[in-house]
SELO-937494 format. One record per residue (C-alpha): z, x, y; residue in one letter. Coordinates in steps of 0.5 Angstrom, whole numbers. Example, Ala and Ser with C-alpha at 12.3 -4.5 7.8 and 13.67 -1.06 7.14 Angstrom:
BEGIN
       Z       X       Y   residu
      16      25      -9        A
      14      27      -2        S
end
This chain:
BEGIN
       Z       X       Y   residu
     232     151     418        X
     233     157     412        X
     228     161     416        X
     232     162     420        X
     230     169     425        X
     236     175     425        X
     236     174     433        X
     238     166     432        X
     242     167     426        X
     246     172     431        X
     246     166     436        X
     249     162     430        X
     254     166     429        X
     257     165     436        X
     260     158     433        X
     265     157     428        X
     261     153     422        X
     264     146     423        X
     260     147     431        X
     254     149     427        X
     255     144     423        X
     256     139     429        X
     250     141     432        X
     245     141     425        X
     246     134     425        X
     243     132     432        X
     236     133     430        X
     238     130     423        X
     240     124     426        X
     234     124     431        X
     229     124     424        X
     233     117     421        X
     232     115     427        X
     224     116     427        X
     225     114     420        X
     229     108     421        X
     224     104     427        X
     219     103     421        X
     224      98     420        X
     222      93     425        X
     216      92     421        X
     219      89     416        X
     225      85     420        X
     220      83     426        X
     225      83     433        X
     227      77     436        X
     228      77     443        X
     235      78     442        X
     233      85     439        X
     228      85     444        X
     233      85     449        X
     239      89     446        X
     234      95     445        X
     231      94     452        X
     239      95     454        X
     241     101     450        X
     234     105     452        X
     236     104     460        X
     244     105     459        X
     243     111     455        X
     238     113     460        X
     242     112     465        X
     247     116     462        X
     242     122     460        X
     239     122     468        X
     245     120     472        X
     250     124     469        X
     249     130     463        X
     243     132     468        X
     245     131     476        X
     251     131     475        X
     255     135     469        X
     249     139     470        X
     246     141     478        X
     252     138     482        X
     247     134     485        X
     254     129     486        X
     261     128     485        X
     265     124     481        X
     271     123     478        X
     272     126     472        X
     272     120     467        X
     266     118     470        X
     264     124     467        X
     268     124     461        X
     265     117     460        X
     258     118     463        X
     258     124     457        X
     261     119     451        X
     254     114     452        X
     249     119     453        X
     251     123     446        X
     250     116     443        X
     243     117     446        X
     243     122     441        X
     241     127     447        X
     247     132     443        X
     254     134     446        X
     255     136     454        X
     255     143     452        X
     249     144     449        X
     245     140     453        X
     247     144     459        X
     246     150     456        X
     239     148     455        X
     237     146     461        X
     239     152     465        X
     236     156     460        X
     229     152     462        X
     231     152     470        X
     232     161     469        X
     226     162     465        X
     222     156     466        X
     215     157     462        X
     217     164     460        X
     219     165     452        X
     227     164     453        X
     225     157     456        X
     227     152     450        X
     222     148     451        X
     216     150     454        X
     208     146     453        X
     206     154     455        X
     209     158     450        X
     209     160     445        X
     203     156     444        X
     198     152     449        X
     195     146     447        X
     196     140     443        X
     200     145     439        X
     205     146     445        X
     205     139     447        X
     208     138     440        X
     213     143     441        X
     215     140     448        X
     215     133     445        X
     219     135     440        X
     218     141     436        X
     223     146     439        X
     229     142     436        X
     227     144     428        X
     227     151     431        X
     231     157     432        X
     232     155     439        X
     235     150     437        X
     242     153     438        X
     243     155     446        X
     245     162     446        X
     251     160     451        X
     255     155     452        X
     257     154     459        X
     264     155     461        X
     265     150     466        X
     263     145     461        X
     268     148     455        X
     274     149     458        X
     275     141     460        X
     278     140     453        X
     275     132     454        X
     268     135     454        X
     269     140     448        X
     270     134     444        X
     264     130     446        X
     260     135     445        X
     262     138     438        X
     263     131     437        X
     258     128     440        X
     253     124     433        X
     260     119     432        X
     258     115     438        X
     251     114     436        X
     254     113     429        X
     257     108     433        X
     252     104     437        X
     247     104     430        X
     254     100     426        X
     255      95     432        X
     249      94     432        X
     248      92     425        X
     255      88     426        X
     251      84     431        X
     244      82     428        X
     245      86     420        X
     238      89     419        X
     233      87     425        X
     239      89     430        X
     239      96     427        X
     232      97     427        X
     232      95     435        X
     236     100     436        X
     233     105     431        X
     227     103     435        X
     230     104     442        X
     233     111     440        X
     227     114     438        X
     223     111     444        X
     229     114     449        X
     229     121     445        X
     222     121     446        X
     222     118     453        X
     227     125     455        X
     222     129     451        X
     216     128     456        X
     220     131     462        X
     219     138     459        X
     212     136     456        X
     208     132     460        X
     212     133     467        X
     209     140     466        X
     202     139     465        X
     200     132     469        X
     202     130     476        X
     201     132     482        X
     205     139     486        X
     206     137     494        X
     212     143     494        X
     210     151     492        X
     215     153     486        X
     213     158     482        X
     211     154     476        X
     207     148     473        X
     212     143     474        X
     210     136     477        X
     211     129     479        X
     209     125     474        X
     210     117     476        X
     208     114     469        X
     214     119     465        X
     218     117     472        X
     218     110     469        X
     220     112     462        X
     227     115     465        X
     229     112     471        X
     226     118     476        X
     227     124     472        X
     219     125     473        X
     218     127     480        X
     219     133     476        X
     216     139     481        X
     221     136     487        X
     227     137     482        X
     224     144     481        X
     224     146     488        X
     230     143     490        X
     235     143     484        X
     241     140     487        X
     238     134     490        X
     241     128     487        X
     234     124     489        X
     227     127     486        X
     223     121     487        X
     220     124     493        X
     214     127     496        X
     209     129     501        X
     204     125     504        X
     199     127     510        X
     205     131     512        X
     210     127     512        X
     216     126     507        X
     214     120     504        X
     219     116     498        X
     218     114     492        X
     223     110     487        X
     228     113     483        X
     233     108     479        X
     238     114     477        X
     238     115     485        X
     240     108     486        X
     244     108     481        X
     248     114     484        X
     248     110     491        X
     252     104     487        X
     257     110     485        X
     258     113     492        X
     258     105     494        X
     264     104     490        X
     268     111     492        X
     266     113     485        X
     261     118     487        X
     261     123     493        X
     257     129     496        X
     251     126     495        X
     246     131     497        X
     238     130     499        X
     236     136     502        X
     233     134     510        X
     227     132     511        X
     225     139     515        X
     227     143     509        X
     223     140     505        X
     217     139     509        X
     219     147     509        X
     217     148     502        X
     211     143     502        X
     204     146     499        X
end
């Protein structure tokens, strides 16, 4: 990042040095990661790896839908507050950065959705592979990579801010467990298990805006993707979220003009919550007004 533009270096400037040299250590250790899964290909995995990776990339997963993003994010629900402390400590080990930073980015996307101020767009600033890499990815090692605000609902819970500028320590600590369980084949699991996650996120901003379907009008190409649905636990059916921010359900459509719904395991996993008094306020926009904002 030396070439760094003025605009970013006066972004930059916003954080103290130990925040920034907090933040630069997230694309850092997404990079070992990448590095770190070719491991597996000298250790092999067993099914015990096999499993232990299954289970980090569907809890941190969960963590990253269910709580960074329908709840710390869009108060799609309510939830105690170390629910979200908690959700928060396990999607930072998703190597997903701290709360702050990933709130701020998101909104940024949701403000200026495939505009340039949007961090990760397929569209801009370039179209085509190149865009599909950007998306996927390639933002990260750019000057948007540091938010140009951090949210202050987020930075005034002191729990939070520490998650957030200490946010590598719990991947750090997932990558030791796992090399205490199962020395180097267990490490490159969860090497493996990162990089698929990371990339898995990824395909929201990529492929959820270039492959799908649109049954409701938004003033963008965001879509309802089942093959990235699958890969995060819902978060695919990208153009409902789009045009109903709040729900705390995306997997829903349109099907010969009826409201018709589709499987979104981060949901189910809000609905245990709620099941357990953990979880309340749940919205799901009525199926009249979502018939309303059908294309």
């Amino acid at each position: 990042m030396s070439n760094l533009s003025p605009a970013c270096r006066k972004e930059i400037r916003q954080y103290s040095l130990l925040t920034t040299l907090s933040y630069l250590i997230g694309p850092a250790l997404i990079i070992i990661s990448h590095i770190g899964s070719l491991l597996v290909f000298v250790t092999g995995l067993s099914l015990g790896a096999v499993l232990w990776a299954i289970l980090l990339y569907v809890t941190r997963m969960l963590a990253t839908t269910g709580i960074y993003h329908r709840l710390l994010t869009h108060k799609s629900y309510q939830a105690p507050a170390w629910i979200l402390w908690t959700g928060s400590l396990v999607a930072a080990a998703a190597g997903q950065m701290g709360p702050s930073w990933w709130k701020a980015h998101h909104l940024a996307h949701h403000k200026h959705v495939e505009q340039a101020l949007d961090p990760h767009s397929p569209y801009v600033p370039s179209k085509g592979i190149r865009g599909f890499c950007w998306s996927q990815g390639g933002w990260l090692l750019s000057r948007q990579f540091f938010p140009a605000k951090l949210p202050t609902d987020v930075e005034k819970d002191s729990v939070l801010r520490a998650i957030d500028r200490l946010h590598f320590f719990p991947l750090v600590a997932i990558g030791a467990i796992s090399y205490f369980m199962g020395g180097l084949e267990y490490l490159g699991a969860f090497f493996l298990s990162t990089t698929l996650l990371f990339h898995g996120v990824q395909t929201v901003n990529s492929l959820s805006h270039i492959f799908g379907k649109q049954p409701f009008v938004t003033n963008d190409q965001s879509r309802n993707n089942s093959f990235v649905a699958l890969l995060t636990l819902g978060e695919g059916w990208h153009n409902l979220h789009h045009a109903f921010q709040t729900s705390s359900r995306h997997g829903i459509t349109i099907r010969a003009g009826q409201v018709c719904y589709l499987p979104d395991p981060t949901f189910s996993f809000i609905k245990l919550l709620e099941s357990l008094t953990l979880a309340s306020e749940v919205k799901v926009p009525a199926e009249a007004i979502l018939l309303s904002r059908a294309k």
